[in-house]
TIRO-2110 file (N, C-alpha, C; in Angstrom, 1 decimal):
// TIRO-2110
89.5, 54.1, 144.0, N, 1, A
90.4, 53.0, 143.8, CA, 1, A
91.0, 52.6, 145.2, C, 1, A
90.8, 51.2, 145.8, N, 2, A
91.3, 50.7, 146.6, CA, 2, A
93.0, 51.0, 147.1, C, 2, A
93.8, 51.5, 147.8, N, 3, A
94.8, 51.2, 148.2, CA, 3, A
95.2, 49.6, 148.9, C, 3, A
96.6, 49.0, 148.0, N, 4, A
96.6, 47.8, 148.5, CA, 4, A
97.8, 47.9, 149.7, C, 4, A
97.4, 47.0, 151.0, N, 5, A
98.5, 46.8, 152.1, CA, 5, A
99.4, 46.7, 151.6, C, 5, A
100.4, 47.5, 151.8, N, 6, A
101.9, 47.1, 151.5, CA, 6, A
102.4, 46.0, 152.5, C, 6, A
103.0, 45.3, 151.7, N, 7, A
103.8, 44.0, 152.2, CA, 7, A
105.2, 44.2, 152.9, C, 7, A
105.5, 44.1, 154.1, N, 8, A
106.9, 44.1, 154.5, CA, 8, A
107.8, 43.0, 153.9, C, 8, A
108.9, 44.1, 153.6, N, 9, A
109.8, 42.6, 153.3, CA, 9, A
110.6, 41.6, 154.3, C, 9, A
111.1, 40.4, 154.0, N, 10, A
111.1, 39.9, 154.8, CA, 10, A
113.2, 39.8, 155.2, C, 10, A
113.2, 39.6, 153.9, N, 11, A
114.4, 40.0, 153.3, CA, 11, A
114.9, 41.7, 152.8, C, 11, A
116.1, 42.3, 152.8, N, 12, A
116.0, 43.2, 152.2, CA, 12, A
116.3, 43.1, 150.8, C, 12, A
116.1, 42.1, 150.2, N, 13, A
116.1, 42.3, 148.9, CA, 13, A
115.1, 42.3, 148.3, C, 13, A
114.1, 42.1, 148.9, N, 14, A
112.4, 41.8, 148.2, CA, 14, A
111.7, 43.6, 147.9, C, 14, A
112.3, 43.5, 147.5, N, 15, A
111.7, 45.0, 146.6, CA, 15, A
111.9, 44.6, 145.0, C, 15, A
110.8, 46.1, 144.7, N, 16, A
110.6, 46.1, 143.0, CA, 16, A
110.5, 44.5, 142.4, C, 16, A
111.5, 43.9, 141.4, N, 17, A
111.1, 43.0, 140.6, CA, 17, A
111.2, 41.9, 141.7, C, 17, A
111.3, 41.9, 142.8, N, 18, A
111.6, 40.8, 144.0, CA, 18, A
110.4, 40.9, 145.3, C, 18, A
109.7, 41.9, 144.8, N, 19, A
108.8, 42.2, 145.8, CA, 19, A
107.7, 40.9, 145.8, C, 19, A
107.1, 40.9, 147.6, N, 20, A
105.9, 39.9, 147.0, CA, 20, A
105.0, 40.0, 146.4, C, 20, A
104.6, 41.3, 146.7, N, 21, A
103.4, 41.7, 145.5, CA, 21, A
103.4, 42.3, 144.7, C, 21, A
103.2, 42.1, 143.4, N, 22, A
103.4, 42.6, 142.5, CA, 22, A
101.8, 42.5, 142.0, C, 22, A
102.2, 43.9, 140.5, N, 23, A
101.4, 44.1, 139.5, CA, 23, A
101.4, 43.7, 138.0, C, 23, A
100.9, 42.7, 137.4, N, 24, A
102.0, 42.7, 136.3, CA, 24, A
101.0, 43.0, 135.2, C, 24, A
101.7, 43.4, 134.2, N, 25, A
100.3, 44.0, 133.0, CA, 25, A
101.3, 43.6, 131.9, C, 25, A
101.0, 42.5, 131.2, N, 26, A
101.4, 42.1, 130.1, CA, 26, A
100.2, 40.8, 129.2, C, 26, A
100.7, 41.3, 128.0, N, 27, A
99.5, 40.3, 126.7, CA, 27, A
99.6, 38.9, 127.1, C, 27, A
98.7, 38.2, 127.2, N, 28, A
99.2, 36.2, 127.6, CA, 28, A
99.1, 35.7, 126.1, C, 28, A
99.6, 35.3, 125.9, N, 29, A
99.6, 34.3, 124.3, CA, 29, A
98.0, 34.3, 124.0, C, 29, A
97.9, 34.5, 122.9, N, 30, A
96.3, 34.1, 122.4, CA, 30, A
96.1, 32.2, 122.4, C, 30, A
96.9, 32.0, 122.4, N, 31, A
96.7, 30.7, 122.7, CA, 31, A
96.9, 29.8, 123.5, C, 31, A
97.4, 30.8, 124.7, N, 32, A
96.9, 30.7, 126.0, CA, 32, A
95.6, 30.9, 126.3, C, 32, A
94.9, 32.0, 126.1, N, 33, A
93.5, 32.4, 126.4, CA, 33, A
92.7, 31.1, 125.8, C, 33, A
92.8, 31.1, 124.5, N, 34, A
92.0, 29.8, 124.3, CA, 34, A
92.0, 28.9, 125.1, C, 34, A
93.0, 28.1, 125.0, N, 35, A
93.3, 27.3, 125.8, CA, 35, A
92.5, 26.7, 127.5, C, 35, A
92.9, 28.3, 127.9, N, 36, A
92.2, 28.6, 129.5, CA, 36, A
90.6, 28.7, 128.9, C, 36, A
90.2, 29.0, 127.6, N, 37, A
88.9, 29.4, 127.6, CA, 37, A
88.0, 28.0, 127.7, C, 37, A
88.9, 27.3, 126.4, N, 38, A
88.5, 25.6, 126.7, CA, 38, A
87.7, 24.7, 127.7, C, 38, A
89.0, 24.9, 128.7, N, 39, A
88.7, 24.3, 129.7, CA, 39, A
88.3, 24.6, 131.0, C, 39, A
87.9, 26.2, 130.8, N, 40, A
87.2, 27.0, 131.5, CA, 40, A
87.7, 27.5, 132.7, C, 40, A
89.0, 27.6, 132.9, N, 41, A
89.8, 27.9, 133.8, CA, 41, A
90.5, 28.8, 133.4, C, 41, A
90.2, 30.0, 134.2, N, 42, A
90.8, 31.4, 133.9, CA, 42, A
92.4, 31.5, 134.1, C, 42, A
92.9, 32.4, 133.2, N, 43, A
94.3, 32.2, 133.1, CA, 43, A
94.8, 32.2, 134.4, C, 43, A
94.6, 33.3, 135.4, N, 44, A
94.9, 33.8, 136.7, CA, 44, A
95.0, 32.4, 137.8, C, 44, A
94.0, 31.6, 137.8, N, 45, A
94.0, 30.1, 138.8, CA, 45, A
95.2, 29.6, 137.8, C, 45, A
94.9, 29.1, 136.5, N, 46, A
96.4, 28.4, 135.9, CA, 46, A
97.4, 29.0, 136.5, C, 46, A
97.7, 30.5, 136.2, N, 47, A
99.0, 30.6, 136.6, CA, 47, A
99.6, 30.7, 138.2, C, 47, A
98.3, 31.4, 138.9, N, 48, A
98.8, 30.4, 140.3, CA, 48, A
98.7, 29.5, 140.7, C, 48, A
98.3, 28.3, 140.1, N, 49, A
98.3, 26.8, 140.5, CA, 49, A
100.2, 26.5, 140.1, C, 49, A
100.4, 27.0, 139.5, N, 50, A
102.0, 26.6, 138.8, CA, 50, A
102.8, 27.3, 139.5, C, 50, A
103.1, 28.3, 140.0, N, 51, A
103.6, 29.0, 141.1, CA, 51, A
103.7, 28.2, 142.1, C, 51, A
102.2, 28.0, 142.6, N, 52, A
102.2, 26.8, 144.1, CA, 52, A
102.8, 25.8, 143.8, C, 52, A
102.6, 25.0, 142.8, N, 53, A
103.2, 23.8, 142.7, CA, 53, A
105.1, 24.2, 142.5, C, 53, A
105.2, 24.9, 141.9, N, 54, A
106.7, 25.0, 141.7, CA, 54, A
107.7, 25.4, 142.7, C, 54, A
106.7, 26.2, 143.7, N, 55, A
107.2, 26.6, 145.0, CA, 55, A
107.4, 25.8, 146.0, C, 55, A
106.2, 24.9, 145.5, N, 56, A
106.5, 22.8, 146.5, CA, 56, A
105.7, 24.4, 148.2, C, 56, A
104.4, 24.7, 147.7, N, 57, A
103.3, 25.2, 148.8, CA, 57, A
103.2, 24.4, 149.5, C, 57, A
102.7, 24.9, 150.4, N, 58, A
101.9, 24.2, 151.3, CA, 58, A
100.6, 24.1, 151.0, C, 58, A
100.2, 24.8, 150.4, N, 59, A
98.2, 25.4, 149.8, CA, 59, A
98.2, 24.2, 148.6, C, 59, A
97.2, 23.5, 149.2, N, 60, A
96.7, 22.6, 147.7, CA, 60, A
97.5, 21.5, 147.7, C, 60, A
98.0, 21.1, 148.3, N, 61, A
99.2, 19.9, 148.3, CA, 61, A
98.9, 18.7, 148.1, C, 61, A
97.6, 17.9, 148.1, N, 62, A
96.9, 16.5, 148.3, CA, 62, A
96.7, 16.3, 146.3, C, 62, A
97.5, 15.3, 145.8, N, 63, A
97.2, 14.6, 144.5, CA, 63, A
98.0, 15.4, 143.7, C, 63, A
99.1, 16.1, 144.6, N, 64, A
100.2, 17.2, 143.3, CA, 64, A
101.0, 17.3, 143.2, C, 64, A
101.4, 16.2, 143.6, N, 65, A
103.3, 15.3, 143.4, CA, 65, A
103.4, 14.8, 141.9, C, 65, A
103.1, 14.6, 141.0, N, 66, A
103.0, 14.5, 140.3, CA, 66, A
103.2, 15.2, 139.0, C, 66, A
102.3, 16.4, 139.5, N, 67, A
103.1, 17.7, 138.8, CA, 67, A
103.9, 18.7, 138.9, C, 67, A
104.2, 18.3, 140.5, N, 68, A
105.3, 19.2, 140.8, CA, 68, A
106.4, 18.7, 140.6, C, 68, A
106.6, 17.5, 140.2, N, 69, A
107.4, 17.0, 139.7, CA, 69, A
107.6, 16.9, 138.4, C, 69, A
106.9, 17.1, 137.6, N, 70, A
106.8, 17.3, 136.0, CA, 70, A
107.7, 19.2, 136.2, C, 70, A
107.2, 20.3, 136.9, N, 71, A
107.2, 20.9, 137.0, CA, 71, A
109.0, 21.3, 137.5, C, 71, A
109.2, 20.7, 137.8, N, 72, A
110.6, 20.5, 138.3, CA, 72, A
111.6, 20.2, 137.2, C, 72, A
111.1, 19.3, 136.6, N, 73, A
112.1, 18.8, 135.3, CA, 73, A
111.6, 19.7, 134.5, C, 73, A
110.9, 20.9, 134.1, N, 74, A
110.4, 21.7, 133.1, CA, 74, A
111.5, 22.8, 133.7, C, 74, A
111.5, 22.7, 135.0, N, 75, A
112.5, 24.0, 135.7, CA, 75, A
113.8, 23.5, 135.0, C, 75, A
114.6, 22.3, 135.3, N, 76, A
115.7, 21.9, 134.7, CA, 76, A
116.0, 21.6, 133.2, C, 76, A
114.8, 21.7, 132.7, N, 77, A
114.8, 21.6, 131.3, CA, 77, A
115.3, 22.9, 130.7, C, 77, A
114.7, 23.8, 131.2, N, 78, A
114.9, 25.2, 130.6, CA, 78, A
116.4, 26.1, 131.1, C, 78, A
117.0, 25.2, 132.3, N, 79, A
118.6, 25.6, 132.5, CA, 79, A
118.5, 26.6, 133.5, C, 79, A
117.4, 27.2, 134.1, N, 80, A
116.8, 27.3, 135.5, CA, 80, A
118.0, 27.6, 135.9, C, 80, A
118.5, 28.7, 136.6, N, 81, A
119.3, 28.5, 137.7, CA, 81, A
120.9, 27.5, 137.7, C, 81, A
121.4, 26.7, 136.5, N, 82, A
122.4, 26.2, 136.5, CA, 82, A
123.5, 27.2, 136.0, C, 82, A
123.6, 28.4, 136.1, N, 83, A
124.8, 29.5, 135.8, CA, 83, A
125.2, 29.2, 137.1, C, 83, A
125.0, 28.8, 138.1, N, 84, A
125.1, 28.9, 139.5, CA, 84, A
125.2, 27.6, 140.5, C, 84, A
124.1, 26.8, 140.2, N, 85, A
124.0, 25.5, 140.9, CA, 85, A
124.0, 23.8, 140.2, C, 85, A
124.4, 22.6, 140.4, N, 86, A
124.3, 22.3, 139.7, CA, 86, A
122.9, 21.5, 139.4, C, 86, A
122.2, 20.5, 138.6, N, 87, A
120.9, 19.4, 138.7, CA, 87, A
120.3, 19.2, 139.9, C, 87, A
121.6, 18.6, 140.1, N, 88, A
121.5, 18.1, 141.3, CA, 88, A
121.0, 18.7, 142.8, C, 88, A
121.6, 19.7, 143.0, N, 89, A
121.9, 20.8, 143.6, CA, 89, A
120.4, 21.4, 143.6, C, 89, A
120.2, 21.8, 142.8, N, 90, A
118.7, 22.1, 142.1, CA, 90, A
117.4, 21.1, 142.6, C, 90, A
117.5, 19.9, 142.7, N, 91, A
116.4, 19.0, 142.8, CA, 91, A
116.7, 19.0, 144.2, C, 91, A
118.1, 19.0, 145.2, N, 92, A
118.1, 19.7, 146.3, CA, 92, A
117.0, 20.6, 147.0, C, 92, A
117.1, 21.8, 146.5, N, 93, A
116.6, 22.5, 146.4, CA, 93, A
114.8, 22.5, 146.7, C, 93, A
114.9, 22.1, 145.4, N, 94, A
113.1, 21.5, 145.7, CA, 94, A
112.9, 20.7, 146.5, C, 94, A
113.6, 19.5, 146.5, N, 95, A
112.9, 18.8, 148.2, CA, 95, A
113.2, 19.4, 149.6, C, 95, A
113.9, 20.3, 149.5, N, 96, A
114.2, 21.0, 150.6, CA, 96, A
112.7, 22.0, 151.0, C, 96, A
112.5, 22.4, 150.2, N, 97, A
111.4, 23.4, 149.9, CA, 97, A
110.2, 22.8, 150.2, C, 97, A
110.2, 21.4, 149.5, N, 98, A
109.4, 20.4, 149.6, CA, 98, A
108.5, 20.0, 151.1, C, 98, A
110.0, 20.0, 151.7, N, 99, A
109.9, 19.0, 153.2, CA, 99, A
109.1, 20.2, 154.5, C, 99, A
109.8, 21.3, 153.4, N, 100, A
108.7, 22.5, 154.8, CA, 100, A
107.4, 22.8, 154.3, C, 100, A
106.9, 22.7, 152.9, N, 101, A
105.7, 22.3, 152.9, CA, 101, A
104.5, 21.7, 153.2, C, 101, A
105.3, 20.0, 152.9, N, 102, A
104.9, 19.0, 153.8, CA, 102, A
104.5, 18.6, 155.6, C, 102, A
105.3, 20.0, 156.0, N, 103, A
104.8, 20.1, 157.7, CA, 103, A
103.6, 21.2, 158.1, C, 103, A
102.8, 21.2, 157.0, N, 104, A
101.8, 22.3, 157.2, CA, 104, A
100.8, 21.8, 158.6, C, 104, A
100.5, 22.0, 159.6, N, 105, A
100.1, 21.5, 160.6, CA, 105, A
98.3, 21.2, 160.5, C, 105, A
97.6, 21.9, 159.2, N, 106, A
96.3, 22.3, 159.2, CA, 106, A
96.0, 22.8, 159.7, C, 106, A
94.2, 22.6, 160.2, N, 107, A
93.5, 23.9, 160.7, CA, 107, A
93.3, 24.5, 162.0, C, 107, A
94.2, 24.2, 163.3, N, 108, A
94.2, 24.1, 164.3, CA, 108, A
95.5, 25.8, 164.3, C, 108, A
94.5, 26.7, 164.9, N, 109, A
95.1, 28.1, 165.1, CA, 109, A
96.5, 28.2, 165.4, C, 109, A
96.7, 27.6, 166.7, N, 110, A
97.5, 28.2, 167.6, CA, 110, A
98.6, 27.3, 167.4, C, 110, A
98.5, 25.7, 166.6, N, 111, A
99.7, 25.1, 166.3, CA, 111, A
99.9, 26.0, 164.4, C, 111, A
99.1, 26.7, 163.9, N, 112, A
99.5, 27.0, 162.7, CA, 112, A
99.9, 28.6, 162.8, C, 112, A
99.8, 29.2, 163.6, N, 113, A
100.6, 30.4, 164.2, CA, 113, A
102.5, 30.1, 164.2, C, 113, A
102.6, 29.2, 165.3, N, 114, A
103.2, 28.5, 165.6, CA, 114, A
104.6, 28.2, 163.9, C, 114, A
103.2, 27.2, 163.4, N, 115, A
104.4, 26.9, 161.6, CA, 115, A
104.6, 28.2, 160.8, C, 115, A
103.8, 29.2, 160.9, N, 116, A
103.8, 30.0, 160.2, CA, 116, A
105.2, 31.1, 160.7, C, 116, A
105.6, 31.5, 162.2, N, 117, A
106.2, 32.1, 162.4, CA, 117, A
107.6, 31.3, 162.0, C, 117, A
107.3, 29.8, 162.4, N, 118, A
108.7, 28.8, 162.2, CA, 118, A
109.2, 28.9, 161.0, C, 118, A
108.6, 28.7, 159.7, N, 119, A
108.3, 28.7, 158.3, CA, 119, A
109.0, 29.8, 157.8, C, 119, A
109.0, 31.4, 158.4, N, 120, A
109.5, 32.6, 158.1, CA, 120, A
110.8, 32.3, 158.4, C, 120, A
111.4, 32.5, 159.3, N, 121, A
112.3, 31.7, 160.0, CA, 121, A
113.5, 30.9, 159.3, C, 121, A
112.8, 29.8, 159.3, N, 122, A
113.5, 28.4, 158.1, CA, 122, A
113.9, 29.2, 157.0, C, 122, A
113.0, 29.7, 156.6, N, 123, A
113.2, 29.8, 155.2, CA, 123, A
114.1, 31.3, 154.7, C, 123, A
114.8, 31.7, 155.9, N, 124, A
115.5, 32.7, 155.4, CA, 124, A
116.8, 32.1, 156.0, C, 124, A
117.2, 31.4, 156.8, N, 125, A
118.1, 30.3, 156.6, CA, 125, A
118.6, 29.4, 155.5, C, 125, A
117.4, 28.9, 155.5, N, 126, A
117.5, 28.2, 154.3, CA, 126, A
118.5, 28.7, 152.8, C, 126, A
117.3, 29.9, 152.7, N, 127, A
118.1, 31.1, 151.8, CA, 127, A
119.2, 31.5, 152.1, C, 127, A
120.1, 31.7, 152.6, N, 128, A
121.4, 32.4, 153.3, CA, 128, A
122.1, 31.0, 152.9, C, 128, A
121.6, 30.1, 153.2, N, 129, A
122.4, 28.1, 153.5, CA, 129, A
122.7, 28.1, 151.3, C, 129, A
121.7, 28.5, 150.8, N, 130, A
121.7, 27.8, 149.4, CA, 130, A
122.3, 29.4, 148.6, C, 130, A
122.1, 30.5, 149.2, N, 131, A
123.1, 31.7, 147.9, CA, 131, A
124.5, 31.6, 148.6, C, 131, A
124.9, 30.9, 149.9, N, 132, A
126.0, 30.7, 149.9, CA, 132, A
126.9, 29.7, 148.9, C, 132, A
126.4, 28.7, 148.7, N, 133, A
126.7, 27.5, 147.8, CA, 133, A
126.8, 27.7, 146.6, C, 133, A
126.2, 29.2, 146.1, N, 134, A
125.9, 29.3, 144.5, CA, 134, A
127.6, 29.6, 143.8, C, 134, A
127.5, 29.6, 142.5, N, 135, A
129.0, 29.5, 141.5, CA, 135, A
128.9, 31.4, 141.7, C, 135, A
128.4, 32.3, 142.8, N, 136, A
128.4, 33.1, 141.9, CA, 136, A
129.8, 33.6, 141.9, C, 136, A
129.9, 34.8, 141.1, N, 137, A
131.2, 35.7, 141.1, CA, 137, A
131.3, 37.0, 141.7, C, 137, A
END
C-alpha cells in the first residue's frame, strides 16, 4: 500500500475535516451512479468538475462561466454561509475568487512559478480580509 505525501498546511486551520487532502468513504445516491453511468462520466470527474467550478479554479476555466454561475446561485439557494455573510457579500466573494483565477498566466514555467507562489499569498489575505467581515460571535 502506497503512502500518500502529506500535504503541509498552509493555514493552521487546514487539518482533519479542513485538510487538503482528504479520504472520504461514503454511499453516492443510487441515482447518482446511474446517472454518472448514463452519461458515462464517472462519479469522481463529476464531482471534481463541481468543486473546480465552485471554487471559480483556475484548471478548466474556458466555456464555464456559465455554470459556475448556475453553481453560485445553487450555493445561495441552499443558505450557504449566510449565518455569517450576507448575498451579496457572498457573490463578493466569488468574484473575488474569480478574479485570481482568471490571472492564471498558462504554460510558461517561470511566469507560472511566479502566480503560483503569488496565488498562496493572496489567498490567505484574502482569507484573513473576508473571516474578518463575517456576523460571527
Amino acid at each position: 500500500m502506497k503512502s500518500k505525501k502529506e500535504i503541509k498546511p498552509t493555514m493552521k486551520w487546514q487539518v482533519n475535516e479542513y485538510a487538503s487532502a482528504q479520504d472520504y468513504h461514503f454511499t453516492l445516491p443510487y441515482q447518482f451512479l446511474l446517472l454518472c453511468k448514463l452519461i458515462e462520466v464517472p462519479p469522481r470527474v463529476l464531482l471534481l468538475d463541481f468543486m473546480d467550478n465552485l471554487s471559480c479554479g483556475s484548471w478548466k476555466r474556458k466555456g464555464r462561466d456559465q455554470a459556475k454561475e448556475k453553481l453560485i446561485e445553487y450555493f445561495l439557494e441552499h443558505g450557504y454561509g449566510q449565518d455569517y455573510y450576507t448575498p451579496e457579500d457572498i457573490r463578493k466573494i466569488f468574484r473575488e475568487m474569480d478574479a485570481v483565477g482568471l490571472l492564471f498566466p498558462g504554460d510558461d514555467m517561470k511566469t507560472l512559478d511566479a502566480y503560483s507562489d503569488w496565488r498562496k499569498q493572496h489567498q490567505k489575505s484574502w482569507f484573513k480580509k473576508w473571516r474578518g467581515k463575517c456576523r460571527r460571535k
